[in-house]
N, CA and C atoms as an extended XYZ file, in Angstrom:
360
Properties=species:S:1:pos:R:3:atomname:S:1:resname:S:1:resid:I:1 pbc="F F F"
N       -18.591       -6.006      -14.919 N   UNK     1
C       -17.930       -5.273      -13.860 CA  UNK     1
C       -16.460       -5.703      -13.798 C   UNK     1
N       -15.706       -4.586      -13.676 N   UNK     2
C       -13.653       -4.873      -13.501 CA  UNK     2
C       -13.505       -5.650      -12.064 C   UNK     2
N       -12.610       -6.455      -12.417 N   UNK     3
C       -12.540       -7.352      -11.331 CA  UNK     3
C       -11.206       -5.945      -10.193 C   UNK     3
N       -10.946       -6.578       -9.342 N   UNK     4
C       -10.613       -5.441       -8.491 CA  UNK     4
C        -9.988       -5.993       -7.337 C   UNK     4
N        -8.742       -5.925       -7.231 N   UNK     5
C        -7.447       -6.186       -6.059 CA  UNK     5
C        -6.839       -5.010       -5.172 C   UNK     5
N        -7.524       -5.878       -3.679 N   UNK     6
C        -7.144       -5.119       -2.885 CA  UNK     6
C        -5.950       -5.870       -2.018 C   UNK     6
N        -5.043       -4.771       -1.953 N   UNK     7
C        -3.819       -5.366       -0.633 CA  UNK     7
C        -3.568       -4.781        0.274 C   UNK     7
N        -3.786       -5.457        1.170 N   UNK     8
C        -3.396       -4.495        2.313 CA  UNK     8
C        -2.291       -5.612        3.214 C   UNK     8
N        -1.605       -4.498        3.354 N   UNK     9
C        -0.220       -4.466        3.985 CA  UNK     9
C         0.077       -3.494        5.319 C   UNK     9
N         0.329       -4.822        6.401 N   UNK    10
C         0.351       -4.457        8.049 CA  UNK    10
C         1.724       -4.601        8.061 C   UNK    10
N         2.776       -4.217        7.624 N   UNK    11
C         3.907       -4.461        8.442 CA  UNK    11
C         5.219       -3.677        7.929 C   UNK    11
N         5.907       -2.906        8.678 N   UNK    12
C         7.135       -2.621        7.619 CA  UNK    12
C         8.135       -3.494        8.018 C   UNK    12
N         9.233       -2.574        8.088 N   UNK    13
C        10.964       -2.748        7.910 CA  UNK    13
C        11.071       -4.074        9.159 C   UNK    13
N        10.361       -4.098        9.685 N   UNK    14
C        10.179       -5.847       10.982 CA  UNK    14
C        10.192       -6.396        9.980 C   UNK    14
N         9.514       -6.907        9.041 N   UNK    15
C         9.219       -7.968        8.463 CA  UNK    15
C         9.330       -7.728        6.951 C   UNK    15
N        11.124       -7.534        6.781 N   UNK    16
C        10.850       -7.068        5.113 CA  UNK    16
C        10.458       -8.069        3.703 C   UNK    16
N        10.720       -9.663        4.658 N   UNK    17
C        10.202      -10.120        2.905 CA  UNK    17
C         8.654       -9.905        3.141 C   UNK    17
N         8.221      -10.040        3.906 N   UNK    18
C         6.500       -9.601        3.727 CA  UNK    18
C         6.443       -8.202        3.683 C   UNK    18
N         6.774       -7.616        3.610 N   UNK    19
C         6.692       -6.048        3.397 CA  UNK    19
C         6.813       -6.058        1.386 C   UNK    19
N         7.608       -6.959        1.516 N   UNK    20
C         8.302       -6.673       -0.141 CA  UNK    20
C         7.429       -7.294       -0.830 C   UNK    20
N         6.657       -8.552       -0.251 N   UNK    21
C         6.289       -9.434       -0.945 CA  UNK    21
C         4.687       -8.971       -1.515 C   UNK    21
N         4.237       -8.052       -0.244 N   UNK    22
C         2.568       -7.336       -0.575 CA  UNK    22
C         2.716       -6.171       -1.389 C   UNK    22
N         3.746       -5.437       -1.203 N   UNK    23
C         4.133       -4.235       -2.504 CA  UNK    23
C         4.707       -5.314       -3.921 C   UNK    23
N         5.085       -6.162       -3.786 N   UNK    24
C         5.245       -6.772       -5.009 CA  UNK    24
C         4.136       -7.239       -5.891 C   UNK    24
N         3.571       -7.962       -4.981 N   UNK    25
C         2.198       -8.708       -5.654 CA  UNK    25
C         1.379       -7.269       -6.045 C   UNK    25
N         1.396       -6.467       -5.071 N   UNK    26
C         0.118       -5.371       -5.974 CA  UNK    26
C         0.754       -4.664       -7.045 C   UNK    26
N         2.208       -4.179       -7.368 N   UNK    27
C         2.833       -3.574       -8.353 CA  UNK    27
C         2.685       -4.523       -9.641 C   UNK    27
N         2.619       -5.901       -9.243 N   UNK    28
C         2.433       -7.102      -10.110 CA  UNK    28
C         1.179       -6.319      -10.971 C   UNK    28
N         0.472       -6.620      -10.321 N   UNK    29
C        -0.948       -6.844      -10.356 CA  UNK    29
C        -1.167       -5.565      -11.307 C   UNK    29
N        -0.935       -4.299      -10.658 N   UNK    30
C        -0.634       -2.880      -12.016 CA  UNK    30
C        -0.042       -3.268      -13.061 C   UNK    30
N         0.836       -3.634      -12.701 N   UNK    31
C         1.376       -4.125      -14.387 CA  UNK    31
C         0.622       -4.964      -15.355 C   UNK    31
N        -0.275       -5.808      -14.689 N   UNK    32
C        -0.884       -6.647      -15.483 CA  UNK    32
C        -2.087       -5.707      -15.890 C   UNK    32
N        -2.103       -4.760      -15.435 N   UNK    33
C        -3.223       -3.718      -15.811 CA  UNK    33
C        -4.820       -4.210      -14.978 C   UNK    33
N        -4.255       -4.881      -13.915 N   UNK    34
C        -5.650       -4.978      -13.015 CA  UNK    34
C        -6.044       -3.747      -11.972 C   UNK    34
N        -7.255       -3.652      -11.983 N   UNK    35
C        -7.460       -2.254      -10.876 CA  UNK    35
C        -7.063       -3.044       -9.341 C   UNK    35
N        -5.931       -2.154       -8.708 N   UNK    36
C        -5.523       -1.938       -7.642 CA  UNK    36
C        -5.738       -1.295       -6.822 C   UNK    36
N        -5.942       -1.593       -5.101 N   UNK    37
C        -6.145       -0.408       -3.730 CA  UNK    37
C        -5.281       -1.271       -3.063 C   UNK    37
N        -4.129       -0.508       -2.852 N   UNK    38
C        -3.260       -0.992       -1.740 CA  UNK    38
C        -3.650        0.014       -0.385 C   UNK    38
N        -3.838       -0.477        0.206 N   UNK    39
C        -4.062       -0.257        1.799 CA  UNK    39
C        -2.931       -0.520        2.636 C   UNK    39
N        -2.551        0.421        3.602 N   UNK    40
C        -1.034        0.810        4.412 CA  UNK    40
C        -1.369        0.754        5.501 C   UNK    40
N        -1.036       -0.232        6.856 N   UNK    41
C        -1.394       -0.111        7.935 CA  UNK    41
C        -0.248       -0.114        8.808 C   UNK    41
N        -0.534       -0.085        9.921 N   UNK    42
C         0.859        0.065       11.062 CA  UNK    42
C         2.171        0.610       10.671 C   UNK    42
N         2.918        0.022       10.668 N   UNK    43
C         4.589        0.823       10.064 CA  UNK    43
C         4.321        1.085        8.815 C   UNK    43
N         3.764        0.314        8.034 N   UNK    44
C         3.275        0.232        6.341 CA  UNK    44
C         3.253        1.551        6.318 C   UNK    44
N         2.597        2.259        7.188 N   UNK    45
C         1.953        3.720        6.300 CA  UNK    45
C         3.100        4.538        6.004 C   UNK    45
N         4.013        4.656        6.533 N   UNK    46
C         5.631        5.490        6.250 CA  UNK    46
C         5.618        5.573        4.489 C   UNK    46
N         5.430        4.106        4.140 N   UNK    47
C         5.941        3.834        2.464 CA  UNK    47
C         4.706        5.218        1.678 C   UNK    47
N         3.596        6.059        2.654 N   UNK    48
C         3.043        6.809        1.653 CA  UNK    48
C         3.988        8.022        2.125 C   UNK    48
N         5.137        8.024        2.903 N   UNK    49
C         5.261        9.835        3.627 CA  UNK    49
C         6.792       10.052        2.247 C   UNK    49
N         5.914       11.012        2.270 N   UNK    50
C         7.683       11.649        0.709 CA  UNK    50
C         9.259       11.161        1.635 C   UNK    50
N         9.313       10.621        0.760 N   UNK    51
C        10.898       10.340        1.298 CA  UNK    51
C        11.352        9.125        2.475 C   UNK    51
N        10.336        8.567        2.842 N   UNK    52
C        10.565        7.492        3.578 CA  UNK    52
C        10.303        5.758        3.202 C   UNK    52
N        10.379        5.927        2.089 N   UNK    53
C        10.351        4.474        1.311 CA  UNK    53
C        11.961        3.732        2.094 C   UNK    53
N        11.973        2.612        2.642 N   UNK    54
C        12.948        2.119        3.127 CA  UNK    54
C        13.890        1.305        1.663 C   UNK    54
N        15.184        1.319        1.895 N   UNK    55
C        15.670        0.252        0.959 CA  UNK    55
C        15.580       -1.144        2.309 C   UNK    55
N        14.724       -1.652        1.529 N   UNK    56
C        15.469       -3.188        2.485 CA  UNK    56
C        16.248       -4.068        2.109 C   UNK    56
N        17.049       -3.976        1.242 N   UNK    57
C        18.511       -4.573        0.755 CA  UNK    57
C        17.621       -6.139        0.604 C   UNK    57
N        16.973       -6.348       -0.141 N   UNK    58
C        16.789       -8.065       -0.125 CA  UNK    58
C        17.316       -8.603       -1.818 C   UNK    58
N        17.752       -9.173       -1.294 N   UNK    59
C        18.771      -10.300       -2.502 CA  UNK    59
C        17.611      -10.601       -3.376 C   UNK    59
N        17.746      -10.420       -4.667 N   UNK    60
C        16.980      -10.642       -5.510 CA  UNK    60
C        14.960       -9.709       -5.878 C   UNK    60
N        15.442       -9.193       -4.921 N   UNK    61
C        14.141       -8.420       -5.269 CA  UNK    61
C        14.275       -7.072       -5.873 C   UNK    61
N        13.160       -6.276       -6.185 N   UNK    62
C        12.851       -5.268       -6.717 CA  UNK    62
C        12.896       -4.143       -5.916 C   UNK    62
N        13.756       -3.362       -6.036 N   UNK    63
C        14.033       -2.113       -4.743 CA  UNK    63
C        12.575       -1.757       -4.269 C   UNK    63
N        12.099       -1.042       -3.421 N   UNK    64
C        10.985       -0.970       -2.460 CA  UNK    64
C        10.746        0.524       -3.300 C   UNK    64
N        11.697        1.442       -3.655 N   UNK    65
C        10.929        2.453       -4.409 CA  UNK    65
C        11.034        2.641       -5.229 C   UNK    65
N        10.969        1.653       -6.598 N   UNK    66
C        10.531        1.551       -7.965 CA  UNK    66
C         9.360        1.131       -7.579 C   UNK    66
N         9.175       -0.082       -6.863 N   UNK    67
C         8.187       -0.549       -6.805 CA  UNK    67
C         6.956        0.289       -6.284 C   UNK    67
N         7.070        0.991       -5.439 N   UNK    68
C         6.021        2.388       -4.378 CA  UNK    68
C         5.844        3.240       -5.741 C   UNK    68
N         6.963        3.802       -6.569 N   UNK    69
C         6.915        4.451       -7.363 CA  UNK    69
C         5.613        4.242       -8.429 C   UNK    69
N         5.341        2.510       -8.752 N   UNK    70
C         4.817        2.179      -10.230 CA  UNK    70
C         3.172        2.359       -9.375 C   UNK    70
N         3.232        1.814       -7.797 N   UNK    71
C         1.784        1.951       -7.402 CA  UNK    71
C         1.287        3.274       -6.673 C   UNK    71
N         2.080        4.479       -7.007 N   UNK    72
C         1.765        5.443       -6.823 CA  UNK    72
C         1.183        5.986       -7.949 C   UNK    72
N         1.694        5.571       -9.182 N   UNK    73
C         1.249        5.755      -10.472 CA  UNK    73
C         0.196        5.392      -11.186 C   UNK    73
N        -0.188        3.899      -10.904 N   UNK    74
C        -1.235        3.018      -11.107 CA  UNK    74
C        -1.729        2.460      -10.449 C   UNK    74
N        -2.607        2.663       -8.700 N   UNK    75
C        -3.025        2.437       -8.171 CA  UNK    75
C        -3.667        3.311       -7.209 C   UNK    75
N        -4.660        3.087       -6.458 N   UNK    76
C        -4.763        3.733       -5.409 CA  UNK    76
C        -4.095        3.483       -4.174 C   UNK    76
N        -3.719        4.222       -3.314 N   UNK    77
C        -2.880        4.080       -2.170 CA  UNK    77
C        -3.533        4.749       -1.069 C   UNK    77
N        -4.004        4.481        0.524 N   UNK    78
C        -4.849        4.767        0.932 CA  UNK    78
C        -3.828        4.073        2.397 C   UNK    78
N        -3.748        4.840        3.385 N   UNK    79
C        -3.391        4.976        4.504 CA  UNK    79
C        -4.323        4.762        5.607 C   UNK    79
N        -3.616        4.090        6.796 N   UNK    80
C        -4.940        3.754        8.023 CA  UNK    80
C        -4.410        4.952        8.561 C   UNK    80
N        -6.161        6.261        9.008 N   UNK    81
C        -6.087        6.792        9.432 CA  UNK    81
C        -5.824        6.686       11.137 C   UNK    81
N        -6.018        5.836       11.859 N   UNK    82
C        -5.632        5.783       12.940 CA  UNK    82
C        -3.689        5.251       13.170 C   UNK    82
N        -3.667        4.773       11.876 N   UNK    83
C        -2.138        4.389       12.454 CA  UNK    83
C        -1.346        5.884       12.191 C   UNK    83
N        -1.642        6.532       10.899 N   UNK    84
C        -1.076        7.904       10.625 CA  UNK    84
C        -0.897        8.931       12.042 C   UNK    84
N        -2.110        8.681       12.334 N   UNK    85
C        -2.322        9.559       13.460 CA  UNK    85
C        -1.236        9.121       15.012 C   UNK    85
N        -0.884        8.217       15.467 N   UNK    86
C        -0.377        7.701       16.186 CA  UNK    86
C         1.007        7.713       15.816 C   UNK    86
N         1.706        7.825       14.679 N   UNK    87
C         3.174        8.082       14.486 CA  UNK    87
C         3.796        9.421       13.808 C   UNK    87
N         1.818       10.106       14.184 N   UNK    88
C         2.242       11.808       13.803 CA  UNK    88
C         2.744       12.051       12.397 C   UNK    88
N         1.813       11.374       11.867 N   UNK    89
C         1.730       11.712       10.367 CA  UNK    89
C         0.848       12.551        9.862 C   UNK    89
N         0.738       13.484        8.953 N   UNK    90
C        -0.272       14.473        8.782 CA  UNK    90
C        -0.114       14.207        7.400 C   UNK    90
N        -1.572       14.868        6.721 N   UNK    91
C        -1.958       15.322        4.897 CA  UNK    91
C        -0.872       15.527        5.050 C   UNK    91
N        -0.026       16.906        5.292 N   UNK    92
C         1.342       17.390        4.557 CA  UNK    92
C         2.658       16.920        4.055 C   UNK    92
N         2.331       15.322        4.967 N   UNK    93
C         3.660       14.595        5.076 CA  UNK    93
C         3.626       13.714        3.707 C   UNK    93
N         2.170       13.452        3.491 N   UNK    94
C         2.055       11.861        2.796 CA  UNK    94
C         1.840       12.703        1.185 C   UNK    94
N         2.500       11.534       -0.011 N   UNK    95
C         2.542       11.536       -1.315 CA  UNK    95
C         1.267       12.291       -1.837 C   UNK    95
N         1.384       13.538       -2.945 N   UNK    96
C         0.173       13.470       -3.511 CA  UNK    96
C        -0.847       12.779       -3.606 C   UNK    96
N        -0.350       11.850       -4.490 N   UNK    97
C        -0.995       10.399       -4.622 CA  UNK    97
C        -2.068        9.519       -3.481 C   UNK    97
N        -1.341       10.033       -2.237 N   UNK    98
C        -2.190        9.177       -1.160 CA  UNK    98
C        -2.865        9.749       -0.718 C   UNK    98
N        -3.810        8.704       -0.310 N   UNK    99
C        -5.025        9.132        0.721 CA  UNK    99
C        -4.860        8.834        2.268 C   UNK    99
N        -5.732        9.206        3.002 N   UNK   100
C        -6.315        8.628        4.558 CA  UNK   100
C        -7.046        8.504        4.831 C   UNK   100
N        -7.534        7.386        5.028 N   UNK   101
C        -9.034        6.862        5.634 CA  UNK   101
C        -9.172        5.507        6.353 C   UNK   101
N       -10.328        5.478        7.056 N   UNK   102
C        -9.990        4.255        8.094 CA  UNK   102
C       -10.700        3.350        7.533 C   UNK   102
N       -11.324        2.566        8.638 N   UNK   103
C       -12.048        1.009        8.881 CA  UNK   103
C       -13.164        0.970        7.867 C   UNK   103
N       -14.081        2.108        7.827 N   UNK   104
C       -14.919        2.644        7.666 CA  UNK   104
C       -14.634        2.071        5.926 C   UNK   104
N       -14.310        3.127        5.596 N   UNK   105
C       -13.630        3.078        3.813 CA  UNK   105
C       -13.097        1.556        3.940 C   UNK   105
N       -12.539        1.203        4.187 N   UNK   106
C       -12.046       -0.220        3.405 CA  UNK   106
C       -12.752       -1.223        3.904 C   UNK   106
N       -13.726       -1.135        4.866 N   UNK   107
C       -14.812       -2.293        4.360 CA  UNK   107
C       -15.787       -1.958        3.544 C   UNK   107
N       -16.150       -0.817        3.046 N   UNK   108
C       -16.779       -0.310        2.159 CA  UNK   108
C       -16.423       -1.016        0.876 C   UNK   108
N       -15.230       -0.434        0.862 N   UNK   109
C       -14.032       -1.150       -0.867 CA  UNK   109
C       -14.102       -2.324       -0.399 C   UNK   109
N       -13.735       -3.600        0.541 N   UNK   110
C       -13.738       -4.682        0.332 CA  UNK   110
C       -15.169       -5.626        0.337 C   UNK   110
N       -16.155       -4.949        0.314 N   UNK   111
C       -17.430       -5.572        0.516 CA  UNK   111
C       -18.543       -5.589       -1.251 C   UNK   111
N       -17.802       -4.901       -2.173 N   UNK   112
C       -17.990       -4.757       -3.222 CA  UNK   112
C       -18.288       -5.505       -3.960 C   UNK   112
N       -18.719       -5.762       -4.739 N   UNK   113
C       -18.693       -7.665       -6.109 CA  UNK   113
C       -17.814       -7.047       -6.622 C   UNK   113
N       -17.047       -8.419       -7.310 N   UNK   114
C       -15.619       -8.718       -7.891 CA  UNK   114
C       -14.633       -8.067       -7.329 C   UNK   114
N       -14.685       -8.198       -5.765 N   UNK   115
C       -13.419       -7.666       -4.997 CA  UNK   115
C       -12.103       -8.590       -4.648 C   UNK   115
N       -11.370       -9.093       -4.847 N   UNK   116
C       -10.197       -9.915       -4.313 CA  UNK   116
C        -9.775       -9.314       -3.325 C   UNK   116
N        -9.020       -9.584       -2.175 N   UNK   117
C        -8.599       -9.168       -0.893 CA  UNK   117
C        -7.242       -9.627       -0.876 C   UNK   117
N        -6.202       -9.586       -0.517 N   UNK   118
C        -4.907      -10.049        0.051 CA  UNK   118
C        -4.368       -9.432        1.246 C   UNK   118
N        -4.287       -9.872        2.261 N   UNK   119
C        -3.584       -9.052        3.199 CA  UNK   119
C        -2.273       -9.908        3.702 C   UNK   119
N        -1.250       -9.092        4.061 N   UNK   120
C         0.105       -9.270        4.268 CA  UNK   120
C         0.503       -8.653        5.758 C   UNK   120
């Protein structure tokens, strides 16, 4: 069985080296060609709506949408449906690529064998 990394990420533009640092580690993690589910919660979920990837100007890091870019590509990306809903986010707003689903679904995915967890 594929071993399997999940991240989930609670926080945006408040807290950008942890914002940068949980999109980093999972873009990492694609690159290394491991299966990825990044999970988007509270402000997080913006990084799935077209066009709202923030630059957070941090010295030495990897811009915020190359990085959204590579795990839109090679990962799954999956939105908390209750936070979407509360900052009036709809299907129409968010990336092809992404999904919405709640509590429900990601203890499902994190309760799996050979699941890793990270949350940020």
């Amino acid at each position: 069985m594929t071993q399997q990394l999940v991240v989930k990420v609670t926080c945006g533009v408040e807290a950008p080296e942890r914002l940068s640092q949980g999109i980093t580690v999972a873009s990492t993690a694609v690159a290394s060609g491991i299966d990825v589910s990044l999970w988007l919660t509270g402000d997080a979920v913006w990084l799935g709506v077209r066009g709202r990837v923030p630059d957070l100007e941090l010295e030495f890091a990897t811009p915020l949408t190359d990085l959204v870019e590579s795990l839109l590509d090679g990962a799954r990306v999956t939105l908390c449906t209750q936070c979407v809903k509360r900052r009036g986010i709809t299907d129409a707003d968010v990336a092809d690529e992404v999904r919405i689903a709640g509590a429900a679904s990601f203890v499902e995915e994190i309760t799996r064998d050979n699941v890793q967890v990270i949350v940020y």
